[in-house]
C-alpha positions as CSV (number, residue, x, y, z in Angstrom):
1,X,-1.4,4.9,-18.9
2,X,-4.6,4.2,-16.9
3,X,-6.6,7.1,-15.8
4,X,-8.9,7.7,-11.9
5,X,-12.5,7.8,-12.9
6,X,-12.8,9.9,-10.0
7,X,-9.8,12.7,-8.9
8,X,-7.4,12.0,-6.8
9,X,-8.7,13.0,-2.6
10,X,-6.7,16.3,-2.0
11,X,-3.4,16.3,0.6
12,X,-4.8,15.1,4.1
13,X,-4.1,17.2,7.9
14,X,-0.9,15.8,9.7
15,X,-2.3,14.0,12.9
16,X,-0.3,13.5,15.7
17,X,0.9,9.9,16.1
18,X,0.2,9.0,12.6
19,X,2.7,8.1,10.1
20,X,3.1,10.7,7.0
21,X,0.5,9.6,4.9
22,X,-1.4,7.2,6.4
23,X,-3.8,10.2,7.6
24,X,-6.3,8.8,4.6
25,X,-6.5,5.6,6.6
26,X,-8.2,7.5,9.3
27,X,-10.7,8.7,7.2
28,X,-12.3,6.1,4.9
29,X,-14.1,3.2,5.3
30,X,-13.8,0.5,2.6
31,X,-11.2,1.1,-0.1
32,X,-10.7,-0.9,-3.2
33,X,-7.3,-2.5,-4.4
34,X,-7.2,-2.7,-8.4
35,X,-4.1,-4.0,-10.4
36,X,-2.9,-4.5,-13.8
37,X,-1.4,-7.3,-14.6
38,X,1.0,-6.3,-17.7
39,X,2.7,-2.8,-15.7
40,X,2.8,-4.4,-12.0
41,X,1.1,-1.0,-10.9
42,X,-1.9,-1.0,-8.7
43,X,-4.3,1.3,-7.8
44,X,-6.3,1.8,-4.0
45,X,-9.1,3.9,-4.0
46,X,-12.0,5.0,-1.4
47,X,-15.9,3.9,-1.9
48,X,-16.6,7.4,-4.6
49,X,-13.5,6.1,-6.9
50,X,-10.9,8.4,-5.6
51,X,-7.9,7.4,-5.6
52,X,-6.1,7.2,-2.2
53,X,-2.5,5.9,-3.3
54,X,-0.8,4.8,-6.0
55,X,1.2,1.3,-5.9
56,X,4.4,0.3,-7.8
57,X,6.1,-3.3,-7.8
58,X,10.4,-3.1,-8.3
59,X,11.0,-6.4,-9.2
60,X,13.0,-8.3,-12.0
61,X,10.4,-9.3,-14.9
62,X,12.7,-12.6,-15.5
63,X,12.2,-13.3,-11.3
64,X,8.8,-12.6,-11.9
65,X,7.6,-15.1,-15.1
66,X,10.0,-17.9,-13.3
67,X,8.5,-18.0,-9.2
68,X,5.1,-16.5,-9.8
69,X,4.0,-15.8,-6.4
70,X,7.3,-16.9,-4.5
71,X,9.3,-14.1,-6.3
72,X,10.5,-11.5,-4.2
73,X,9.5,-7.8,-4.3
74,X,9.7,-4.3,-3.0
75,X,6.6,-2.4,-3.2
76,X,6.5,1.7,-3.5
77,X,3.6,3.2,-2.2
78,X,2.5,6.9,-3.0
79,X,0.1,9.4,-1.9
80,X,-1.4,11.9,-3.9
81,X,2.0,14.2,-3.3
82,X,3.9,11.3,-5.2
83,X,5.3,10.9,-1.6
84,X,6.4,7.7,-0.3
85,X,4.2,6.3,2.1
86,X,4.4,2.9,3.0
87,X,6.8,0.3,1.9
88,X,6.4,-3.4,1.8
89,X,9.4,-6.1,1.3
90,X,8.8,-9.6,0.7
91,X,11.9,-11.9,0.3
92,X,11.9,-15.0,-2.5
93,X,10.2,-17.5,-0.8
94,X,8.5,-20.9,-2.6
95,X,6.2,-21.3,0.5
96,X,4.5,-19.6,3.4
97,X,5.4,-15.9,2.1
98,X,6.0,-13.0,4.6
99,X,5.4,-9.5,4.0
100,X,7.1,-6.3,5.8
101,X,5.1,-3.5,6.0
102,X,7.3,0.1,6.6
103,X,5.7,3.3,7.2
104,X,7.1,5.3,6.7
105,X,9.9,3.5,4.5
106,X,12.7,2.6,7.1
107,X,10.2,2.1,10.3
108,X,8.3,-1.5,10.8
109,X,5.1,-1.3,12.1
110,X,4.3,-4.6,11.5
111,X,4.4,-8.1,9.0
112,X,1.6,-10.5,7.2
113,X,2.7,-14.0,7.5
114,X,1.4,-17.0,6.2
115,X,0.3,-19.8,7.9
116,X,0.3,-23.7,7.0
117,X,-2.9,-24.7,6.7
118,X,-5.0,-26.1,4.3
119,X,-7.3,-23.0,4.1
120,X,-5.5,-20.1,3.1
121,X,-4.4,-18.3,6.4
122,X,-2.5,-15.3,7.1
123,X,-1.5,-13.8,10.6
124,X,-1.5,-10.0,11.6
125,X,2.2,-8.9,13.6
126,X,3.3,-6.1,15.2
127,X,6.5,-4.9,14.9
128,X,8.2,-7.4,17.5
129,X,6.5,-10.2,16.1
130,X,3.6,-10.2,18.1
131,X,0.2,-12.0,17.0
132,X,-2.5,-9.2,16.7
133,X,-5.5,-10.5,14.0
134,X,-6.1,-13.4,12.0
135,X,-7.4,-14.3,8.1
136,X,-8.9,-16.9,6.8
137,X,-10.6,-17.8,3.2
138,X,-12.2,-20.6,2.1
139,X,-11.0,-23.1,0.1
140,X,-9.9,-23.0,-3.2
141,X,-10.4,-19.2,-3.1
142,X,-8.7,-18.5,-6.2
143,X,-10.5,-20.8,-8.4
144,X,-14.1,-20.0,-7.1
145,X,-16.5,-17.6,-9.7
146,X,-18.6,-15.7,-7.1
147,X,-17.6,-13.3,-4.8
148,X,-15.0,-14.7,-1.6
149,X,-14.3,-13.2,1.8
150,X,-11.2,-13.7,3.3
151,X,-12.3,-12.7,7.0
152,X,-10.4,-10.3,9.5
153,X,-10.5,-12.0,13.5
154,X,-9.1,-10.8,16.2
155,X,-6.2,-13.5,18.1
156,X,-8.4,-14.1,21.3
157,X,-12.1,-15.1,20.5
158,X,-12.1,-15.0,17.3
159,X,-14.5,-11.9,16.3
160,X,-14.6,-10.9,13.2
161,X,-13.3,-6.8,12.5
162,X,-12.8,-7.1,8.8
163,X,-13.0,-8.8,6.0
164,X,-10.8,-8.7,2.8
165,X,-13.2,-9.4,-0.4
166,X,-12.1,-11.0,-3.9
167,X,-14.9,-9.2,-5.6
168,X,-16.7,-10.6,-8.8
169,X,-19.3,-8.3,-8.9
170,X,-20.9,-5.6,-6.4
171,X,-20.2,-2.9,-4.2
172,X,-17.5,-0.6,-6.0
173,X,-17.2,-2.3,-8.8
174,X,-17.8,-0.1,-10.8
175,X,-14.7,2.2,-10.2
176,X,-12.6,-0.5,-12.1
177,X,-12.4,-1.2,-15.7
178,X,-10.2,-3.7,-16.6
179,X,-8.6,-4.8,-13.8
180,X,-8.6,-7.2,-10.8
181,X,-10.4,-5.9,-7.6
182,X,-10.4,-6.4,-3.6
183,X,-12.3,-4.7,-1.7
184,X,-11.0,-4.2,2.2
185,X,-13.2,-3.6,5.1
186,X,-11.9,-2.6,8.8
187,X,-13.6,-0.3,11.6
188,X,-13.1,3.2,11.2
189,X,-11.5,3.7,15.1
190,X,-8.6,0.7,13.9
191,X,-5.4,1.7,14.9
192,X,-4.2,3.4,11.5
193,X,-1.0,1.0,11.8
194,X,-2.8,-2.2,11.2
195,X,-5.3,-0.8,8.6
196,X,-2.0,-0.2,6.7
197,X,-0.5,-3.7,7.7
198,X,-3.8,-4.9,6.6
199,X,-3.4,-3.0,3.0
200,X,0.0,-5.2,2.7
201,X,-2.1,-8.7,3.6
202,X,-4.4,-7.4,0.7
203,X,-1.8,-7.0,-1.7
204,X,-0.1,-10.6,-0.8
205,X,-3.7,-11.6,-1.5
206,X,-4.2,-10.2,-4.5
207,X,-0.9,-11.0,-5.9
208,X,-1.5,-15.0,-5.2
209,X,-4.8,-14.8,-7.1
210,X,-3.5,-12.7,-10.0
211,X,-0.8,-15.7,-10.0
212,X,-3.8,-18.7,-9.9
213,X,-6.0,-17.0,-12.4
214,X,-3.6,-16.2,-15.0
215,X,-2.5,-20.2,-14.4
216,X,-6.0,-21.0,-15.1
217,X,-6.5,-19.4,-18.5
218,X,-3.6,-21.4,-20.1
């Protein structure tokens, strides 16, 4: 099993208003997404290495090897406590994939849905389906060698508040060994929701490239 180079941050304060768990997301500033590809676990972890939660994919492996990235999924995430935090749900889907995002499990606070285009865009909603932030990557993200930013914008204007980085090398690279790593970027004051809405965008992300680069060492 793979091991934090840094411990695990200790059980946060409950804050009013915010979802069990998600009190982390009101603390930290960039956190890193790392994955491996042969377990479908993942890690997320603050700037120092410490590991914030702990993601698990329940999935069919036969689903998995035949769709790739339109193969559906329900993703467990976990606090320190081994408590449930968020859950995402992502039905089969060959194009323009949708995410759920529940925190915690049972309560929508919001979705990631992909948009046609021919730049990979995403869409930000709210729990009624309303449009809150944009992203956008360049193209051929997946196939590129340097470092690519998938940027966060808000609906009106267009300014960026994030970003969402495919890293190659760089800032908190060094927390990861083996593994595949994204680093994610928001302002500290965002509404806790969407920083965890914006966690599921990353991990749709993440899983699309872990799909195109596995494609590209055959």
């Amino acid at each position: 099993s793979q091991t934090s180079l840094a411990p695990a941050v200790p059980p946060p304060f409950l804050l009013f208003g915010v979802p069990p768990g998600l009190e982390y997301l009101t603390q930290v500033g960039p956190i890193l997404l790392s994955g491996y590809e042969t377990n479908n676990q993942y890690e997320i972890k603050n700037s120092i290495g410490q590991e914030i939660y702990h993601v698990k994919e329940e999935s069919d492996c036969l689903i998995r090897n035949l769709f790739g990235p339109a193969h559906g999924f329900k993703m467990h995430i976990k606090d320190s406590m081994d408590q449930e935090v968020i859950q995402l749900h992502r039905p089969m889907r060959c194009f323009l994939q949708e995410i759920e995002v529940q925190a915690p499990p049972g309560v929508i606070i919001g979705y990631v849905k992909q948009e046609w285009s021919f730049l990979p865009k995403f869409t930000i909603l709210g729990p009624n389906y309303e449009e809150l932030l944009k992203i956008q990557g360049p193209l051929f993200p997946f196939f590129r060698c340097d470092d690519v930013d998938f940027e966060v914008k808000g609906i009106i204007g267009e300014q960026s508040v994030g970003r969402i980085t495919k890293q190659q090398s760089g800032l908190l690279k060094s927390c990861i060994t083996d593994a595949s790593n994204f680093c994610i970027q928001f302002p500290l004051d965002l509404d806790v929701k969407m920083k965890a809405v914006l966690l599921g965008a990353c991990l749709l992300i993440f899983l699309l490239s872990l799909f195109f680069s596995s494609r590209n060492r055959i």
